[in-house]
N, C-alpha and C positions, 0 to 999 in steps of 0.2 A: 630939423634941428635935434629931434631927441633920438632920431633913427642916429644920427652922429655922434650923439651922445653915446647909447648904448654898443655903439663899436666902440670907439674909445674905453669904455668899461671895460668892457669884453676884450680889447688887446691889454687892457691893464691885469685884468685877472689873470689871463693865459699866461703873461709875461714872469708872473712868479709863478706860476705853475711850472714854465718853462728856466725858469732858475733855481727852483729846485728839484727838477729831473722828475722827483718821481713820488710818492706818496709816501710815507712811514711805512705804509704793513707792505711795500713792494716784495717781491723773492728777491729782487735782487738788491746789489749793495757794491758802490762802488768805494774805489779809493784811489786818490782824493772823491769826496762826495761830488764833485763839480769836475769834470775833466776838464784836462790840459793840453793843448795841443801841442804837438810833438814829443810830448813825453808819455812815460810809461801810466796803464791805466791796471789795477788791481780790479778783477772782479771777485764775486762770492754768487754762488747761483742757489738756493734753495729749492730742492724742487718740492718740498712738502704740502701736500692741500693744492696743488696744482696738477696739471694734465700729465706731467714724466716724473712723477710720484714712482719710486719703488722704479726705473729704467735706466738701462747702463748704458755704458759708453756715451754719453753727453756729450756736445759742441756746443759752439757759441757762432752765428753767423749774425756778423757785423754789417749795417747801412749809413754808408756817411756821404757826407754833402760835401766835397772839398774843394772849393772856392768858384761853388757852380758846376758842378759835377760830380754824379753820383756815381759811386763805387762801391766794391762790395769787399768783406774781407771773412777771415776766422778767426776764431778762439778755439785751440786745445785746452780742455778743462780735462782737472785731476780729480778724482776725489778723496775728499778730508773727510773722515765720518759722515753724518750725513750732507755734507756740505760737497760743492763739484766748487772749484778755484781755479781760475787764470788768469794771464797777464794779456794785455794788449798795448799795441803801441800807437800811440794816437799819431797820426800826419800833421801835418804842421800848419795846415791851413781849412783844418776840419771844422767846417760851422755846427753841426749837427751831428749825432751818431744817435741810430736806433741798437737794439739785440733783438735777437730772436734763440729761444733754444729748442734742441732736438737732437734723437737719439744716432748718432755717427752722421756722417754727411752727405748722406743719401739727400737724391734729390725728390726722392718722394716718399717722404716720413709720414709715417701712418699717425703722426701725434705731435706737437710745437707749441709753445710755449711761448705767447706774443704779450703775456700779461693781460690774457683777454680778449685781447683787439683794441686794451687801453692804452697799449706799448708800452716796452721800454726805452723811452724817448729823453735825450739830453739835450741839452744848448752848452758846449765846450766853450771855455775863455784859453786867452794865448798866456804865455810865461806872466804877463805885464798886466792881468788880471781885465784885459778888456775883450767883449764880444768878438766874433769876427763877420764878416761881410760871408750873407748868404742864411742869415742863420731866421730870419722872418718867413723869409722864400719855404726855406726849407721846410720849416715848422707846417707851412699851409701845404707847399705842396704834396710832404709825404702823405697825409693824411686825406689827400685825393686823390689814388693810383687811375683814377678814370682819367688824371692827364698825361697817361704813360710818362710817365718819371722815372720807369726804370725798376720801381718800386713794389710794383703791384702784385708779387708773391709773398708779402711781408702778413697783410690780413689775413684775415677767412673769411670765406664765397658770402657769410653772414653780414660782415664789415657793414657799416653806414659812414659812410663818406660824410667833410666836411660840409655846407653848404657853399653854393655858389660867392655867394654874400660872403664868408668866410673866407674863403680863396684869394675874392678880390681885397679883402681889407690888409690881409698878410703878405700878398704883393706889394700894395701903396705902402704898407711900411716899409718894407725893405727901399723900392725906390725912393722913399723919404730917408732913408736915412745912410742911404748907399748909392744917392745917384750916380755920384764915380765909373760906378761899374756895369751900368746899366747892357751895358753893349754885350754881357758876357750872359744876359738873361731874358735878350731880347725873343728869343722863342717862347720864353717860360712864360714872360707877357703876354704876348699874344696869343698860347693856349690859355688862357684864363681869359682872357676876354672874350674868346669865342665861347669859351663854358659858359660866360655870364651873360652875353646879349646876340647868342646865335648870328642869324644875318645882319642883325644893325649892330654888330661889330665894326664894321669897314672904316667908317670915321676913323676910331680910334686906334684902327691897326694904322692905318695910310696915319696919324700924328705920328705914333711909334719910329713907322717907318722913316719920317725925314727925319724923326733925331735919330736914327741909324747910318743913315746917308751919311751926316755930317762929321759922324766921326773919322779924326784923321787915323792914317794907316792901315787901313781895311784891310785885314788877309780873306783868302780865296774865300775862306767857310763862310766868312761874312758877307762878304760880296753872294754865294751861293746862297744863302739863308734871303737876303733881300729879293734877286733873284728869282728864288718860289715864290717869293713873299706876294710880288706882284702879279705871278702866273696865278696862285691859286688862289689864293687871300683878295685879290683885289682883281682878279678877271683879266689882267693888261698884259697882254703877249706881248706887245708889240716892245712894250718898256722892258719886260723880261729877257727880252732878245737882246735886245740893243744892250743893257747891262752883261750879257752872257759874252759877247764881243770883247768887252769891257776886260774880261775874265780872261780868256784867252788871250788877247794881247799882255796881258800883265803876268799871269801864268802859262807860259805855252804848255809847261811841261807837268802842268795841275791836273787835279782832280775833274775837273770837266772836260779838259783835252782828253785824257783818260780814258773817260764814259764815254767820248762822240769817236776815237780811235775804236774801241772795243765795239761798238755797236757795228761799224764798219765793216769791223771782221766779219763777223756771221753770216755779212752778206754776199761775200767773195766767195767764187766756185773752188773745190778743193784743190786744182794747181796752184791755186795762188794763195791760197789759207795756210799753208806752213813757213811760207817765207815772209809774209804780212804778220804771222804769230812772231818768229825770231825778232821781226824788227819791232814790237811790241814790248818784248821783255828788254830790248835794248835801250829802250826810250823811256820807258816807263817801268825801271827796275822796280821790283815789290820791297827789297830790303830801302830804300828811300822812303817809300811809304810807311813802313813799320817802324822807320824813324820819327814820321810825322803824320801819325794817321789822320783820314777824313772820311765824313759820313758817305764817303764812296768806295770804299773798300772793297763792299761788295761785287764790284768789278772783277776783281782779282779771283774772286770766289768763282766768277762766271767763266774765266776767263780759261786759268787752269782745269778747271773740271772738264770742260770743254775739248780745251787741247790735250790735254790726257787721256782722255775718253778718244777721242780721235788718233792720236798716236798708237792705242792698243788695238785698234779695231783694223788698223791699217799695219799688223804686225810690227811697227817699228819701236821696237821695243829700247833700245841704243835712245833715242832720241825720248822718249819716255822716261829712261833711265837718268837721261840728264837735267830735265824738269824735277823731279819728283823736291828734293833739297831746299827748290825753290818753293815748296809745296807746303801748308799746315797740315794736323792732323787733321780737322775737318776735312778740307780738302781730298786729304789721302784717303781717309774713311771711305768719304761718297765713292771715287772715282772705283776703288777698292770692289766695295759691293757691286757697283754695276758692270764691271768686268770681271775678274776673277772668282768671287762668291756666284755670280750671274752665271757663268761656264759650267763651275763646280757640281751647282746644284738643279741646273735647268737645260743644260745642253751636253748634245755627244760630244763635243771636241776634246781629244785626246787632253789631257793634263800634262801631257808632258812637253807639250808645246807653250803652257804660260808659267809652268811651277819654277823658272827660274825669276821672271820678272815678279811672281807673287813672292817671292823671298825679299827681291829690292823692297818692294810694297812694305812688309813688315819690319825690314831692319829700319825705313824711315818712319813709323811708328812710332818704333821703340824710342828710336831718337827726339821724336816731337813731343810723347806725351802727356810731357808739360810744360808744355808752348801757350796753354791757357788761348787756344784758338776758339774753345767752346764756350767762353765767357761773351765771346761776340754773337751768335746764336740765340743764348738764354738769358734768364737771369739770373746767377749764379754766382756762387763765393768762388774764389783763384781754389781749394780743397773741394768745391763740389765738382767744379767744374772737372778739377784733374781726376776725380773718380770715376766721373762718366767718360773722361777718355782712356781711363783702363780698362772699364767694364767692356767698351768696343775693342782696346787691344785684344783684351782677351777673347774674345768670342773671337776676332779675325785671326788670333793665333792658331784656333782650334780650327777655323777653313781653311790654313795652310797646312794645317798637319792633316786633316782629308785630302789636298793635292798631294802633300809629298808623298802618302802612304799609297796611292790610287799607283804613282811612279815610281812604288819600290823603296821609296827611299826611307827607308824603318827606318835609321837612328835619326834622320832628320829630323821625322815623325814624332819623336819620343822627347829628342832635343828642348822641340819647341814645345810641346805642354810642360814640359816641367821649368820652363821660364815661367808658368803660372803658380801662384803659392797654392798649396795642397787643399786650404779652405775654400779657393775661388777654382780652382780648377775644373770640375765637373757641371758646373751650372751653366754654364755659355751656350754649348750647342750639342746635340747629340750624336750630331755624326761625327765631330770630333775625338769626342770620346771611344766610339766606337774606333777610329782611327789609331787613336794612340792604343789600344787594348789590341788590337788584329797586329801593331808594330813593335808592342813590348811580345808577344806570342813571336812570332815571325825571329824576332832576335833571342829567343830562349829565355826568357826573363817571365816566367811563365809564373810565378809568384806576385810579381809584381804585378804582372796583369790582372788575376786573381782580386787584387785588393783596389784595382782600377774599376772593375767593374761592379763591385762594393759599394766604391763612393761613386759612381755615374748611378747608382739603383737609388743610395741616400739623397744624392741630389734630384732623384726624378728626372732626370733627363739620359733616357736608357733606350735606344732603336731594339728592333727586334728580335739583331741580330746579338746583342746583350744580353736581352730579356734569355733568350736563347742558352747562352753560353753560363749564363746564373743555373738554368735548370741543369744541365749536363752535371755544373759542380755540386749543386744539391744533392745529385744522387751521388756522391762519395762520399756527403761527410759523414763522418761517425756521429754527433751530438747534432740533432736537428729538431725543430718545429713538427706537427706531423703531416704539416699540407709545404710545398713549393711554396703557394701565397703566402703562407705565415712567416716563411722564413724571408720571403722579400719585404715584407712589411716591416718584420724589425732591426730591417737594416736601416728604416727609415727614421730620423730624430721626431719623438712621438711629440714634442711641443709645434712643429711645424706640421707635423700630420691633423693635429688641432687644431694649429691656426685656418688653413686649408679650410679644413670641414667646416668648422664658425663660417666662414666666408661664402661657402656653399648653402648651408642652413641659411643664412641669409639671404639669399639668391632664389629660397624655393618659392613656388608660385601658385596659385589654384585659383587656372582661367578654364572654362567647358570651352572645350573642342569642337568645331561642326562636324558630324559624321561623315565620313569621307569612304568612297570605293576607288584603289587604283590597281591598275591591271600589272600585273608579276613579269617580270624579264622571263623567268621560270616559265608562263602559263600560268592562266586561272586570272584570277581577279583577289584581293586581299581588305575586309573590306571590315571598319574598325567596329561597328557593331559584333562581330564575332570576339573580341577582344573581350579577356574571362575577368570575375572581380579579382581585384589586388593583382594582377598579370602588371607587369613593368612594361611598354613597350620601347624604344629607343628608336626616331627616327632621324638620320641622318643626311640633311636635304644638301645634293652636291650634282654638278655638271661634267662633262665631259671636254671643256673651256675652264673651267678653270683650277688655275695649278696648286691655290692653297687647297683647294677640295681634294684632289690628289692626292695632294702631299698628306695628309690629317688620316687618308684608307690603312696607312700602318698602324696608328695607333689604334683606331676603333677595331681592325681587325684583332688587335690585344684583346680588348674590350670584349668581343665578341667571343676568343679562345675561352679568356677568363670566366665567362656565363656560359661554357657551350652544353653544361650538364645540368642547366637551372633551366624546367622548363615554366618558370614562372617571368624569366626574361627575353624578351623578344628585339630583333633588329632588324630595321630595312634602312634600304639606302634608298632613298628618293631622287631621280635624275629630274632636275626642275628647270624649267627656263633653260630648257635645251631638247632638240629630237633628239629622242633615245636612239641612235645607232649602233644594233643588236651586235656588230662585227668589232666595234670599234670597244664596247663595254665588255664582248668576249673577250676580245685581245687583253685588254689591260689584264680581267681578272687575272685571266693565263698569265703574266709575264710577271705577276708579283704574287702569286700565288695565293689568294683571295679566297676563303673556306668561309661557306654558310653565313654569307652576304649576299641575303635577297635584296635583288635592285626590284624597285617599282619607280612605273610612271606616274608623274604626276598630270594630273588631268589640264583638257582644254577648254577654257571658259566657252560661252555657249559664241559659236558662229566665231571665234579668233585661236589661234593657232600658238598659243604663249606658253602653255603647256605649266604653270604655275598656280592653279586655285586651289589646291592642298595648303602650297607653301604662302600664298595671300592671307590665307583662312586661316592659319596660326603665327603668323608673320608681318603682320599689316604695318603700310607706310615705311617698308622698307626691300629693298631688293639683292643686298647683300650674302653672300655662300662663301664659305659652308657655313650651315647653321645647324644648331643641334636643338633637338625639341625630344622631352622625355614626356610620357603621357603616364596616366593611372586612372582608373576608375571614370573615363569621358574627362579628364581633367587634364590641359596642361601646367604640368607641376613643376619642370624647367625651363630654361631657353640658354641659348647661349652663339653667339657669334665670331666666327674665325679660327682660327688654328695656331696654338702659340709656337708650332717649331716641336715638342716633343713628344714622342709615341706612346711614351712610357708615359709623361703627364695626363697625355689625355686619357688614357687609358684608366689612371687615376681618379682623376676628374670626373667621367663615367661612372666608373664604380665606387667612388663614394658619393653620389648623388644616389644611386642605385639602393645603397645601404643604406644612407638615410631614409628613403623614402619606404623600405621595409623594416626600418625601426617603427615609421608610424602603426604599420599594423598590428607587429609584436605589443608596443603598446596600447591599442587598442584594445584587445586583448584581455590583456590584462587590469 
């Protein structure tokens, strides 16, 4: 009795907590102070004595509950002095709305503004000054994203979640006081009760379930929710089938007909997989579904990729071309990268055998990019979502202007970066860049090129053959730096060269190294006891398998140009977790032209042939390449994993880790 007690308290308190939004000293400040649903909501955001103190370009990313369903939206905010203001427009059946702020709509803000983790959290009334259905629910479940609600980018990784006990009591209110609608929340039930009594849940799912049963007019999702309910929730195949029957006599042309057509395919030999696909999309149009979507959509994700992927590999490009419309940008995306970008960057095959289907690819891009296909994916506002499907336009514009350029086709080339604004253009991909700059030359427009390779060096994403082409001009200008490096440095924005290095300083490390001997591609033996005080060494552990290791040998070779006169810095390449094959490691050098990159082996542990106890011994509980490990004084002082795509970055990356670490001594020093 007093356990009932003090929930009853406890929803008494919350309830005008939750009718008055939010505390006096909140940042934020609504108008009306109580939202209204379907009408216009007034914000004011303060960011003063909070975390985006003194930060521009402010959003507002909105969480609302609208009648058992969570969605996500935005707020453009202006600012008024020190104040950021917008307007928002409530939905008309919005139980709940949280905010959240942060600087542009990036989906990974280095800073947000959740009021702590205390939220900014409402309970909205309708025109007619009453609650609306969902608004109990709502309140518990946002405040527990462990029941994947949808919700769970709202906190920080710090968050402390409601209690179980809590969860369950803001349920029972809402079915007390909204049984009506129970049917619309019967999942959300039942993830709470399995929160609250693990396995001796079952009882109370199998109650749930017969008042789900009983209700009249069941659509498919429902039927399909009972369905699992009984396969996974309550162990009973047999009921699960028999209801699935159910399903398909009622919907032939449903979401489960759908799933069991689709699976079917995959399994038919390819004579018969093109003409079982046509009669797929005939049966099972996609624009019907995006009429009435269901939690099986995903289908269509498999289904397309699939057949596109198949289409391109089988040259038929015609039939390819007639899919694509039916296509989202996700979709396009994938199938994108692992065909045409896959060619581009990882095989011989002429380009001019796919650069005209990579064009369809793009113009259907352009067309979809905000089609809000990546809201299905992530968790995201309809503004974040469309930004990460520019950010992939972009970058996939930049890999068709590397095919059209590879085929000649300069003003193609040149066309399509400049469909990129001038701020975003550069940072996508490097060999794009270099493409446009070899196609703005090519057409005489040799000024403009000039200033292309300007901002590809600001941006940090610069291939060799850049880095290259920057020194050439170096040597004419009249008013210069008095090193090449200085004048590439300040073409760089010194507040991001900053940010950079913070983020590096951060990163530094000082673990002791085991002394290590490994025998030289060269001859000889290289063996780290020889290594002098304050000596830099840079070891670069990478295979002959694999292709980001490869790919990542241009930039360290920068790396390597840039220090070739310093003999306090040193580099090897370490071949690990692979037999070094002398022909196969000449060959490459030779063919990419590879200058004062000593390769070493890395050693065989004792009696096994794995050729990795270097890269164990500074590398543990991981098997992962390329990997970069900088040493100093028996210390490892950094580490680092993988290859981001740029030359020029890494290049960066190296040598300012480099310079920090011979700041320590200067300072020392002194």
């Amino acid at each position: 009795m007093k356990k009932k007690f003090v929930y009853v308290l406890f929803a008494c308190l919350a309830m005008v907590n939750m009718a008055l939004g939010q505390q006096n000293e909140s940042r934020l400040t609504l108008n009306p102070e109580v939202p209204v649903a379907g009408q216009s909501l007034e914000l004011t955001y303060n960011p003063k004595g909070g975390p985006l103190e003194g930060r521009s370009d402010l959003v507002g990313i909105v969480y609302m509950y609208n009648f058992y369903h969570w969605e996500m939206g935005d707020v453009q905010l202006k600012q008024e002095g020190d104040l950021w203001k917008g307007t928002f427009e409530m939905p008309e059946n919005c139980a709940f709305i949280a905010f959240k702020f942060q600087s542009t709509f990036t989906l990974q803000p280095d800073s947000t503004d959740n009021n702590n983790d205390n939220g900014f959290m409402f309970i909205p009334k309708n025109s007619a000054g009453d609650y609306l259905p969902g608004r109990y629910l709502a309140w518990g479940v946002f405040r527990m994203p462990s029941l994947g609600s949808e919700t769970g980018n709202y906190f920080s990784g710090n968050y402390k979640e409601i209690s179980n006990e809590a969860a369950m009591m803001w349920t029972d209110q809402e079915t007390k006081h909204y049984p009506q609608y129970g049917r619309h929340f019967f999942g959300t039930m039942k993830s709470v009760l399995k929160k609250m009594y693990g396995d001796n849940s079952r009882p109370g799912i199998a109650h749930l379930l017969k008042v789900m049963e009983s209700q009249p007019d069941l659509t498919e999702n429902e039927y399909e929710e009972i369905s699992s309910t009984y396969r996974i929730d309550l162990k009973n195949k047999v009921k699960a089938d028999s209801i699935n029957q159910v399903i398909l006599k009622l919907f032939p042309h449903g979401g489960l007909a759908r799933f069991n057509r689709s699976f079917e395919l995959n399994a038919l030999p390819e004579e018969e997989y093109f003409a079982a696909a046509d009669q797929f999309r005939k049966d099972f149009p996609i624009e019907a579904w995006r009429k009435n979507p269901n939690p099986r959509g995903f289908v269509y994700n498999n289904f397309y990729r699939e057949l596109a992927t198949r289409y391109y590999k089988s040259g038929n490009y015609k039939k390819l071309e007639e899919i694509l419309p039916e296509m989202d940008m996700v979709m396009i995306n994938d199938v994108f990268r692992k065909s045409v970008e896959f060619a581009i960057r990882k095989t011989p095959t002429p380009p001019e055998t796919y650069v005209e289907i990579s064009k369809k690819f793009i113009d259907q891009m352009i067309a979809k990019v905000g089609d809000g296909s990546y809201r299905q994916t992530i968790a995201a506002s309809p503004r974040q979502a469309e930004e990460l499907a520019r950010l992939w336009l972009n970058y996939y514009i930049c890999v068709h202007a590397q095919v059209a350029e590879k085929c000649g086709r300069y003003q193609e080339a040149v066309d399509m970066m400049n469909l990129i604004d001038e701020d975003q253009r550069y940072i996508s991909y490097p060999a794009g860049n270099e493409a446009y700059i070899v196609s703005l030359e090519k057409l005489g427009n040799h000024t403009e090129a000039f200033e292309a390779m300007k901002g590809a060096a600001s941006a940090g994403q610069m291939t060799p053959v850049i880095y290259d082409k920057l020194r050439e001009h170096y040597t004419t200008l009249k008013e210069k730096p008095a090193t090449f490096e200085a004048w590439i440095a300040s073409l760089k924005p010194k507040h991001e060269v900053e940010k950079i290095k913070n983020k590096l300083r951060a990163e530094i490390i000082d673990i002791p190294f085991e002394p290590f001997v490994m025998e030289s591609h060269q001859g000889g033996k290289v063996k780290s006891a020889s290594f002098k005080k304050d000596e830099i060494v840079v070891i670069d552990f990478w295979a002959l398998w694999c292709a980001p290791c490869i790919a990542a040998l241009d930039g360290m070779q920068m790396a390597v140009d840039l220090y070739a006169n310093d003999p306090t810095v040193k580099f090897y390449f370490v071949i690990t977790q692979d037999e070094p094959n002398r022909e196969k490691i000449d060959a490459l050098w030779k063919k990419n032209d590879f200058r004062n990159m000593e390769v070493l082996y890395d050693a065989n542990p004792k009696g096994k042939n794995s050729r990795n106890v270097v890269y164990k011994s500074m590398f543990p509980g991981t098997s992962g390449i390329p990997q970069k490990a900088i040493l100093k004084n028996g210390h490892i002082r950094y580490r680092a994993e993988g290859y981001g795509g740029s030359p020029s970055g890494l290049m960066d990356e190296i040598s300012y880790v480099i310079e920090i670490l011979k700041e320590e001594g200067n300072h020392a020093e002194k």
